[in-house]
C-alpha positions as CSV (number, residue, x, y, z in Angstrom):
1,X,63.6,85.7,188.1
2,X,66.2,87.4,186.0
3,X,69.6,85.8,187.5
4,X,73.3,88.6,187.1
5,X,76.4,87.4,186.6
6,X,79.0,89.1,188.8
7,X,83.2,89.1,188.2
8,X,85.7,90.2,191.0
9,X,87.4,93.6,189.9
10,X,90.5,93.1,191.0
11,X,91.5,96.7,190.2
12,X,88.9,98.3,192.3
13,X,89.7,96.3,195.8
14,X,87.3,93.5,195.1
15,X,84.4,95.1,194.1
16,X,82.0,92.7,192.5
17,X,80.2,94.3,189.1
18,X,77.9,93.1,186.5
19,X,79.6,91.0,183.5
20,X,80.5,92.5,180.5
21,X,79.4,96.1,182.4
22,X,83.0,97.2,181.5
23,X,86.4,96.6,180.0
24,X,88.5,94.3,181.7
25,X,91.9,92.3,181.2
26,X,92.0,88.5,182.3
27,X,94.9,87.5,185.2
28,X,95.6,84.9,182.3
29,X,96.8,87.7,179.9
30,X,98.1,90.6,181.9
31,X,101.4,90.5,182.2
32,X,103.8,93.0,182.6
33,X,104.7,93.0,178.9
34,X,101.2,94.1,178.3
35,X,100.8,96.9,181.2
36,X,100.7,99.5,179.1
37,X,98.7,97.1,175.7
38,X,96.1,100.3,175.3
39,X,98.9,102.6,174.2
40,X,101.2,100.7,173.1
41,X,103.2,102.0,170.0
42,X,105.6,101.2,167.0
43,X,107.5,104.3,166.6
44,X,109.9,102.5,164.2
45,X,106.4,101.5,161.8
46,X,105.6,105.1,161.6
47,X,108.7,106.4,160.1
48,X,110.2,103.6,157.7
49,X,110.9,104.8,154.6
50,X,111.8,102.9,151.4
51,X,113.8,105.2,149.1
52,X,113.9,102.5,146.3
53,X,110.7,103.0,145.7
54,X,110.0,106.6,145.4
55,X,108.8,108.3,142.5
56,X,111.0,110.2,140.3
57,X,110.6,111.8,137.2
58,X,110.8,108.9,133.8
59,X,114.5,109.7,132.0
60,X,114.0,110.5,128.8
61,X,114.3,107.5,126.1
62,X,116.8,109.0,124.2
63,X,118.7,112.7,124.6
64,X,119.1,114.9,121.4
65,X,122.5,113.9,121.2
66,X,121.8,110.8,120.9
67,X,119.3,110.6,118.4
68,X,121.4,112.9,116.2
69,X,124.2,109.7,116.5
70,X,120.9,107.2,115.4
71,X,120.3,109.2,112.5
72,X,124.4,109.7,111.5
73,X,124.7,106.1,111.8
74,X,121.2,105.4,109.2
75,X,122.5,107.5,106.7
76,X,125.8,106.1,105.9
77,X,124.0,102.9,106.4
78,X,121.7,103.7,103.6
79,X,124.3,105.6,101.3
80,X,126.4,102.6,101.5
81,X,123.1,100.2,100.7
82,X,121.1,102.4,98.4
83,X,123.2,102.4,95.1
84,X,123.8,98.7,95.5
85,X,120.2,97.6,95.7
86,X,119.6,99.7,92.6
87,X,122.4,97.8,90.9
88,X,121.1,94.7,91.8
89,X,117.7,95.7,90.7
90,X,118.9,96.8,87.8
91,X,121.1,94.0,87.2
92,X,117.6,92.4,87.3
93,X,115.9,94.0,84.8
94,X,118.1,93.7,82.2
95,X,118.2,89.9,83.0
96,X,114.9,89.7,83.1
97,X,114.5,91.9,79.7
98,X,117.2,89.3,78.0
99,X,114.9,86.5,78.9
100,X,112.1,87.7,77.8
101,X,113.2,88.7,74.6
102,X,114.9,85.1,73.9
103,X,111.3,83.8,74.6
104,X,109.8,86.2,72.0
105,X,112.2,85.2,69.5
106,X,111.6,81.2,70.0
107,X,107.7,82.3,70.3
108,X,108.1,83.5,66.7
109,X,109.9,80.7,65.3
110,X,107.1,77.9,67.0
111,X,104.5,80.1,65.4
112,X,106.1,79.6,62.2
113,X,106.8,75.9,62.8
114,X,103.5,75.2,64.0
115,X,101.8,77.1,61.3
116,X,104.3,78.0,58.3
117,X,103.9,82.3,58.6
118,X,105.1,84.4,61.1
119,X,103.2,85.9,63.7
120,X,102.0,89.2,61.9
121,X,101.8,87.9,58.6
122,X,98.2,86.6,58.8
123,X,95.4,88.8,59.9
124,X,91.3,87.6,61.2
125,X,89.6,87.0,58.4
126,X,86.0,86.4,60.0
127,X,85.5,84.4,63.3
128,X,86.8,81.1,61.7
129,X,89.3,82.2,59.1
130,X,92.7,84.3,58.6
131,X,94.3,85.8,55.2
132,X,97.5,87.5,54.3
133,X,97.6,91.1,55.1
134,X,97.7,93.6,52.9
135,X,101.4,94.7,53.3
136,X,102.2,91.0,52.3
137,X,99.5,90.7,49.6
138,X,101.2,93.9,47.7
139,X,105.0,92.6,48.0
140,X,106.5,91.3,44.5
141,X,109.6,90.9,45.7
142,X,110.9,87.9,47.9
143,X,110.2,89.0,51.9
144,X,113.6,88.8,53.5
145,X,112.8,90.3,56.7
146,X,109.7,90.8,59.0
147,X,110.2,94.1,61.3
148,X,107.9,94.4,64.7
149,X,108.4,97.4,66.8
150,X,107.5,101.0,67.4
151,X,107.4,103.4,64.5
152,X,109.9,105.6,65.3
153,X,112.8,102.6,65.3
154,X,111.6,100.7,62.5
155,X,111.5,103.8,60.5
156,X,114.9,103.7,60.8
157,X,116.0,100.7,59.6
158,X,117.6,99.5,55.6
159,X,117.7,96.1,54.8
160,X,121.0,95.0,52.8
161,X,121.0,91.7,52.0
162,X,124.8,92.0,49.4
163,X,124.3,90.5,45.5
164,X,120.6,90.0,46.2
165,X,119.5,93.6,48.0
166,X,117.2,94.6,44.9
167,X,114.5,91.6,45.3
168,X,115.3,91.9,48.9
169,X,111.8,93.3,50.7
170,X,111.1,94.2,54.2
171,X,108.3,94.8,56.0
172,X,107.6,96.5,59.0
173,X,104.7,96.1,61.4
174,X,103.6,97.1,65.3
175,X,103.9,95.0,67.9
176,X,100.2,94.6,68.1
177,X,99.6,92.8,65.1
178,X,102.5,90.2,66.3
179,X,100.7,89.5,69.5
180,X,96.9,89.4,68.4
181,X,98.7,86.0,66.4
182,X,99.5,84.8,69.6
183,X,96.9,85.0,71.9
184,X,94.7,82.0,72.1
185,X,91.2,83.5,72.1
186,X,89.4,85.1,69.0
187,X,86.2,86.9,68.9
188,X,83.7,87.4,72.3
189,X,81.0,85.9,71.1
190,X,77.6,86.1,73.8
191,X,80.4,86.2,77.2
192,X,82.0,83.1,74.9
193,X,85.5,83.8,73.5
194,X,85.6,81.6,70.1
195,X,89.1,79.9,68.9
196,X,91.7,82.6,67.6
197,X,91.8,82.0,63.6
198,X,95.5,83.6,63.7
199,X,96.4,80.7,66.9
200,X,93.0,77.6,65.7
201,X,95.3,75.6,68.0
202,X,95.2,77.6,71.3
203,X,98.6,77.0,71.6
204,X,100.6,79.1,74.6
205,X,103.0,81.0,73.1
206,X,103.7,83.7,75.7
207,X,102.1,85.3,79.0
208,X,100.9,88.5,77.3
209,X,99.3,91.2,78.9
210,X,95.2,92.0,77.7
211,X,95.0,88.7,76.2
212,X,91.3,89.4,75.5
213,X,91.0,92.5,73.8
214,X,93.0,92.0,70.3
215,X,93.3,96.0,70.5
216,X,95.4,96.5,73.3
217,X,97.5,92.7,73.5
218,X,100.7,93.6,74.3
219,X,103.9,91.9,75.0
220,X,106.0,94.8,76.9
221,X,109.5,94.7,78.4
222,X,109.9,95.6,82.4
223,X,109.9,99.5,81.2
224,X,106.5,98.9,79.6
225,X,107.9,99.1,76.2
226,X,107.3,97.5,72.9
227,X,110.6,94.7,72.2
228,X,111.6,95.2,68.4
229,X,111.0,91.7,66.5
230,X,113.0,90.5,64.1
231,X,112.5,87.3,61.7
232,X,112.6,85.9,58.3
233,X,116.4,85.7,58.2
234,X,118.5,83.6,56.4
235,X,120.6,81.8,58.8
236,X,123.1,81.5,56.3
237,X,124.2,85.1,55.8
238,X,125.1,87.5,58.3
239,X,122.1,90.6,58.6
240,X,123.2,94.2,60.0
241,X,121.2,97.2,60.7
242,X,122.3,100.8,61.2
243,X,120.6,102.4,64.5
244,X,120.4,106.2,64.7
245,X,119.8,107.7,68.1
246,X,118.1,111.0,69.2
247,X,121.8,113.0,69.7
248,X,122.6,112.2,66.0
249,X,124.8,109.1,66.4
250,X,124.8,106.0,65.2
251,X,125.7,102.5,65.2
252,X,125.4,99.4,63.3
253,X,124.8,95.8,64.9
254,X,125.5,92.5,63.5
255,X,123.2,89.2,63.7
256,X,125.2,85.7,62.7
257,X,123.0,82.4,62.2
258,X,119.3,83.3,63.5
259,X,116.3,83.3,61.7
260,X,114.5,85.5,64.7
261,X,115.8,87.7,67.3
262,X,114.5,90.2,69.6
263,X,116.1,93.4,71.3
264,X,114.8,95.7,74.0
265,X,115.6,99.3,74.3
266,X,116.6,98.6,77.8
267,X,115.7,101.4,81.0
268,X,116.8,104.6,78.4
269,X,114.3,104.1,75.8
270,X,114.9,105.6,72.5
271,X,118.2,107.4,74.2
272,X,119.9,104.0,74.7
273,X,122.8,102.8,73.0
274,X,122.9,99.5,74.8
275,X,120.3,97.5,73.9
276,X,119.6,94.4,75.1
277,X,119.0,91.3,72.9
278,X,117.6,87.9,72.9
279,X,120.2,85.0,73.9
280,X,122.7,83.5,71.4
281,X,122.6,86.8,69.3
282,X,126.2,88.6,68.2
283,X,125.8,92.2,68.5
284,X,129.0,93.5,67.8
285,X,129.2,96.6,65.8
């Protein structure tokens, strides 16, 4: 026998109904603050508003005005900077160019030290040997200076030597032939580079560019020109030479107590008229 669970309605004058057969508010909870619970409302929920965080349109990063100011400002900055990093840079170079040259110059004179000629005046004979070259070979006179540099300067050059200028010889050569003396590999040989008859003792001379291929060794300033080599001088006397320039002028250069110096045409090329010589040189007009 199923058994119903009745609860007094106390809304309805006492009428007894089934449990949970409708809606009903305990005497526990109804109160007067909940009399009205099924409609009750939060007016003040329904219209806050938080400005703050409203969406706007983004301003813009920067206004025309302003980037026209931005760019005024970078362009004096630069003007200002520009032409002194290219001094400095420049400034570099010509260091740089000085230094290199000086180590050219000693180069040539440990060459001759080491080996009793001057880097040029030797050439491969086979893989083991060297021999004079022919310029040398066909000299009668007494060789009183040893020329290395592009054509179109050492063309240029007269040697005047004062009371002894008719036995006085010079000869001229390209950079080239100086530098295959100084490399420390010979012949490729099967992959193997054999010993360099012109250097048998591998010594380092100087960090030269193409170091393996004897044809294209090179030695070049920071322009990536050929420095003019100059050696077999007395120390004792005082050696000048007359250089011509494109426009027609000239101008003759003293060198006091070396036996070797070295000179680069500096960032003008064949247009300078300042070159730029190995340390401890006089090159006063």
């Amino acid at each position: 026998m199923t058994k119903t669970a009745y609860l007094k309605d106390q809304t309805s004058g006492g009428t007894q109904v089934p449990l949970f057969s409708r809606r009903f508010v305990s005497d526990t909870f109804r109160t007067h603050e909940l009399s009205n619970f099924r409609t009750l409302e939060l007016p003040h929920f329904r219209t806050l508003e938080l400005p703050h965080f409203r969406t706007s349109s983004p301003r813009s990063a920067f206004t025309v005005l302003e980037l026209v100011m931005v760019v005024g400002v970078l362009s004096v900055v630069l003007a200002v900077v520009l032409p002194t990093l290219k001094t400095v840079h420049a400034a570099a170079l010509r260091k740089r160019a000085q230094a290199e040259a000086t180590a050219l110059a000693q180069a040539a004179i440990r060459y001759k030290t080491e080996y009793g000629f001057w880097p040029g005046q030797l050439k491969p004979k086979d893989e083991y040997t060297a021999e004079l070259r022919d310029a040398f070979k066909e000299q009668s006179g007494l060789i009183h200076l040893i020329v290395s540099g592009p054509d179109t300067f050492t063309a240029k050059l007269n040697l005047s030597t004062g009371s002894d200028g008719e036995n006085a010889v010079m000869v001229t050569l390209n950079t080239n032939e100086v530098c295959q003396s100084f490399r420390r590999v010979g012949a490729n040989s099967g992959g193997t580079f054999k010993d360099n008859p012109l250097n048998p003792k591998g010594l380092q001379f100087l960090d030269l560019e193409n170091e393996s291929d004897p044809d294209i060794v090179n030695y070049p300033d920071p322009w990536g020109r050929s420095y003019v080599l100059f050696m077999g001088l007395n120390p004792r006397s005082t050696f000048t030479h007359t250089v011509t320039f494109p426009d027609g002028g000239s101008q003759v250069m003293r060198v006091d107590n070396t036996i070797a110096f070295a000179l680069s045409f500096g960032p003008d090329g064949d247009r300078s008229t300042n070159y730029i010589y190995s340390a401890g040189v006089s090159n006063e007009p």
